[in-house]
N, CA, C and O atoms as a GROMACS GRO file, in nm:
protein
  212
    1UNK      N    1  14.744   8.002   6.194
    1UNK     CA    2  14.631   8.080   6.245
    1UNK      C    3  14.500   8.007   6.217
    1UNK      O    4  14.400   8.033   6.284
    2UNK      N    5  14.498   7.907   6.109
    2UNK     CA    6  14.326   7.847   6.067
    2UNK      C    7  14.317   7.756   6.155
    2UNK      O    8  14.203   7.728   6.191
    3UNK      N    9  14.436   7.682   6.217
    3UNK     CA   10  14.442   7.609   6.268
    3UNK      C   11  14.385   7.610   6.421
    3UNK      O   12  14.324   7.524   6.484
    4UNK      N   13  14.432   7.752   6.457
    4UNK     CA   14  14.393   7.779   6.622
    4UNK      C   15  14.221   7.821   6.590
    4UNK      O   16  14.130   7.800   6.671
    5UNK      N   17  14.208   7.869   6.486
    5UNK     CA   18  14.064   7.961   6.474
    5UNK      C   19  13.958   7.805   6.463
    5UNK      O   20  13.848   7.805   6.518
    6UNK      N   21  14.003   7.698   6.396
    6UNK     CA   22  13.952   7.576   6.406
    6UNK      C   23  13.959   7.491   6.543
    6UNK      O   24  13.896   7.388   6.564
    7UNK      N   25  14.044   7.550   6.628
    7UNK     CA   26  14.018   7.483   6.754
    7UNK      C   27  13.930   7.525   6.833
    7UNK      O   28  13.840   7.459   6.884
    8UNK      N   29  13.954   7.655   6.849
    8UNK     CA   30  13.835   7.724   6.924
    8UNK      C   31  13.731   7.717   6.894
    8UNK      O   32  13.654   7.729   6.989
    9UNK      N   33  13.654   7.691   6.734
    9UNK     CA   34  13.548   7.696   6.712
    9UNK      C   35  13.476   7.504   6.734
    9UNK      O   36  13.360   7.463   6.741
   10UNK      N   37  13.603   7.435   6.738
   10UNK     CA   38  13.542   7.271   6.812
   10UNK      C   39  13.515   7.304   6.959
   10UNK      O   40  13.414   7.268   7.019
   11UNK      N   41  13.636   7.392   7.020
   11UNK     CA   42  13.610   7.393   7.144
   11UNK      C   43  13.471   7.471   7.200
   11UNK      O   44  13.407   7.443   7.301
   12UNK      N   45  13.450   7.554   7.123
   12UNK     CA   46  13.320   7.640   7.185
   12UNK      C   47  13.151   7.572   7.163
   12UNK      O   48  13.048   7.586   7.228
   13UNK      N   49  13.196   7.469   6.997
   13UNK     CA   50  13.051   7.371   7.030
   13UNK      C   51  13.071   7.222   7.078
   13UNK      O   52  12.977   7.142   7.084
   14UNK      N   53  13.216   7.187   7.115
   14UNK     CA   54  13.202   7.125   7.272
   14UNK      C   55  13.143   7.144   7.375
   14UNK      O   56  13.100   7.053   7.446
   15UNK      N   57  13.126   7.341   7.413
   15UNK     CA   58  13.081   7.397   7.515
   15UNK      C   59  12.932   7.394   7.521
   15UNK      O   60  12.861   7.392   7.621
   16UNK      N   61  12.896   7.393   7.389
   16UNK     CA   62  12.728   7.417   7.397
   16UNK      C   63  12.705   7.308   7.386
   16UNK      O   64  12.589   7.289   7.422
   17UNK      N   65  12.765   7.197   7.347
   17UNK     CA   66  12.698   7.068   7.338
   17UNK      C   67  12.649   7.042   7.464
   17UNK      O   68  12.530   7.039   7.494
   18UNK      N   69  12.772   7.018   7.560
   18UNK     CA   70  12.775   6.990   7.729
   18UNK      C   71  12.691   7.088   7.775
   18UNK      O   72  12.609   7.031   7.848
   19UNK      N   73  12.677   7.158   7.773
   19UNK     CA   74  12.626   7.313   7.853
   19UNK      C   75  12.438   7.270   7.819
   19UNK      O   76  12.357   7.278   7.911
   20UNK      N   77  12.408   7.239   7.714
   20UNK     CA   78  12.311   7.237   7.689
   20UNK      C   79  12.248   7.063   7.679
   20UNK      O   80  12.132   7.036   7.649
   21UNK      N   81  12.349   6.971   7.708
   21UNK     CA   82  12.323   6.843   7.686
   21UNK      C   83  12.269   6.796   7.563
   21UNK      O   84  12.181   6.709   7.555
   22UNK      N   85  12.326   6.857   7.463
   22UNK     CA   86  12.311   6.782   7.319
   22UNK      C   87  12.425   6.757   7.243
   22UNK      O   88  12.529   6.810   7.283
   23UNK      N   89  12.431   6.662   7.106
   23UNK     CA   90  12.548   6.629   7.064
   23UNK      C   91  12.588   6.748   6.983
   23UNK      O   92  12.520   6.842   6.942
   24UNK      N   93  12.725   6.717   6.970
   24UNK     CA   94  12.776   6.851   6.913
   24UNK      C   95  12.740   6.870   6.741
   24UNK      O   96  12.725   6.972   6.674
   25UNK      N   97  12.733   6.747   6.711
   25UNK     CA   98  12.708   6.742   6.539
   25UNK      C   99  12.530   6.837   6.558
   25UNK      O  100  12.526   6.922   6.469
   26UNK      N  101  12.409   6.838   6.637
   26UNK     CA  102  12.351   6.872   6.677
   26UNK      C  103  12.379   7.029   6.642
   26UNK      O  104  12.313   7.096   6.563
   27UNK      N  105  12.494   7.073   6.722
   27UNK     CA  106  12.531   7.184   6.764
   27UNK      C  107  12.619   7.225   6.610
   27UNK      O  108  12.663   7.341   6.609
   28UNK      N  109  12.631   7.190   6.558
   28UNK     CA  110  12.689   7.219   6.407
   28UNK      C  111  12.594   7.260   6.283
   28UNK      O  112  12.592   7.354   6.204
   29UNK      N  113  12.527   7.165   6.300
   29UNK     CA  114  12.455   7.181   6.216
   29UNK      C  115  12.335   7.289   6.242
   29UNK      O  116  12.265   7.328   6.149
   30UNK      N  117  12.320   7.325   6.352
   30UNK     CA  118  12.283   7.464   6.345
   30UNK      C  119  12.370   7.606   6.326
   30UNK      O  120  12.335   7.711   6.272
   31UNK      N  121  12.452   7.583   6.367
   31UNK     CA  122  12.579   7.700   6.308
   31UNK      C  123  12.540   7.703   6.158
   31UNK      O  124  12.503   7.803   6.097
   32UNK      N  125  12.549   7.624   6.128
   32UNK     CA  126  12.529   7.602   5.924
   32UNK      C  127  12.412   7.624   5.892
   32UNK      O  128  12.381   7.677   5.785
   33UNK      N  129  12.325   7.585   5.984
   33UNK     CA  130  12.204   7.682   5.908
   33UNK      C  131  12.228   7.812   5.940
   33UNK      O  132  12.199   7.886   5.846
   34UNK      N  133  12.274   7.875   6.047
   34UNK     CA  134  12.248   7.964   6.088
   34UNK      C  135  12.372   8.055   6.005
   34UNK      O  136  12.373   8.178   6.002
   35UNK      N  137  12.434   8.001   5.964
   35UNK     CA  138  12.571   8.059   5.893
   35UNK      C  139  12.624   8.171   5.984
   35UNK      O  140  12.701   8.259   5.947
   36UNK      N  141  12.586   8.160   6.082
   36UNK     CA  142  12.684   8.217   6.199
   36UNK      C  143  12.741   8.125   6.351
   36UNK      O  144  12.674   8.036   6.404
   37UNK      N  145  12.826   8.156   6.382
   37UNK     CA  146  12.907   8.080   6.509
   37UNK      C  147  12.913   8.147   6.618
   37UNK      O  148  12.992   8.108   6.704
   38UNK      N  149  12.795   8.317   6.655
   38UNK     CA  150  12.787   8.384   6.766
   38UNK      C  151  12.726   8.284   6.879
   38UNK      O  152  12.614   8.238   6.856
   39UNK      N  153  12.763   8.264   6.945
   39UNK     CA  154  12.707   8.211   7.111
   39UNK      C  155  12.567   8.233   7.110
   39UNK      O  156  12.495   8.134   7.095
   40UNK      N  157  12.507   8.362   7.123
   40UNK     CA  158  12.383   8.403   7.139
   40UNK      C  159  12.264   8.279   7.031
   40UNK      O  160  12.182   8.190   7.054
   41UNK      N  161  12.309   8.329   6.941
   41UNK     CA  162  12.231   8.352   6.843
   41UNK      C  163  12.202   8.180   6.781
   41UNK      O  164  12.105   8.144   6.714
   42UNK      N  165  12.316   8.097   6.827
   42UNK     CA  166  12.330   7.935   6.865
   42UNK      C  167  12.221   7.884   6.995
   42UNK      O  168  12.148   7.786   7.008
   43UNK      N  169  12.251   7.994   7.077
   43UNK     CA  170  12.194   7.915   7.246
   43UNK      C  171  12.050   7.994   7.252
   43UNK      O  172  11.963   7.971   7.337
   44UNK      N  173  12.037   8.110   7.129
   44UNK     CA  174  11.853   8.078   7.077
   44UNK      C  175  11.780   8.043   6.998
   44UNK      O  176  11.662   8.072   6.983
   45UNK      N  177  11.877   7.948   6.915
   45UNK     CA  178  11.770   7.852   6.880
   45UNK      C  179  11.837   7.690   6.934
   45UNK      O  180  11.819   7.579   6.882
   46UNK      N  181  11.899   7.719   7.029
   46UNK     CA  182  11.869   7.567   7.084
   46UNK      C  183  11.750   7.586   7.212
   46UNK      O  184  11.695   7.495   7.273
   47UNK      N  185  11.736   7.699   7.227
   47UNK     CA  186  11.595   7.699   7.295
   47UNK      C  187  11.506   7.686   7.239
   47UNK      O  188  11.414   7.629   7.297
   48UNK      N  189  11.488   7.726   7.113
   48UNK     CA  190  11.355   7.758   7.013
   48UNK      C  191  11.322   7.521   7.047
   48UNK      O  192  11.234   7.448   7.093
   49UNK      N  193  11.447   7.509   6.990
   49UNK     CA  194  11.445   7.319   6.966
   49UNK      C  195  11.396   7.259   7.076
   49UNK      O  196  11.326   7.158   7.070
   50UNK      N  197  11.432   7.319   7.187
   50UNK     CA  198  11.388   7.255   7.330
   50UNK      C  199  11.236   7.267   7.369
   50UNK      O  200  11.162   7.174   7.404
   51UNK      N  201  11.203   7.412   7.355
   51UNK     CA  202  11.087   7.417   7.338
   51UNK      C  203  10.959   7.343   7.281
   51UNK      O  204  10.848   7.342   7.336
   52UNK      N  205  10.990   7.286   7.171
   52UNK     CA  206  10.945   7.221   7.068
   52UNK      C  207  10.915   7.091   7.138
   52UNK      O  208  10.806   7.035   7.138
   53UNK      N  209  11.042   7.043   7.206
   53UNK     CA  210  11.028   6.897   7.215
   53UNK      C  211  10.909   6.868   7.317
   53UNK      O  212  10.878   6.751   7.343
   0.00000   0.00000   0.00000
């Protein structure tokens, strides 16, 4: 079971990496700050980052 719960969670910031055109380590290391892995709450603050730039 950790095993599938670890795939899905590569596979879903595969998704935001591509989806959003950034690297996924990118996309990790905001999960970890964020100490959550909800979709939402990932794809607003990769807006907050975009914004910025």
């Amino acid at each position: 079971m950790d095993e599938a719960a670890a795939a899905q969670a590569e596979e879903e910031i595969a998704y935001l990496a591509k989806r959003h055109r950034i690297s996924p380590a990118i996309v990790r290391e905001i999960i970890r700050r964020l100490g959550s892995s909800e979709r939402s709450a990932v794809e607003r603050e990769i807006k907050k980052g975009m914004m910025r730039r």
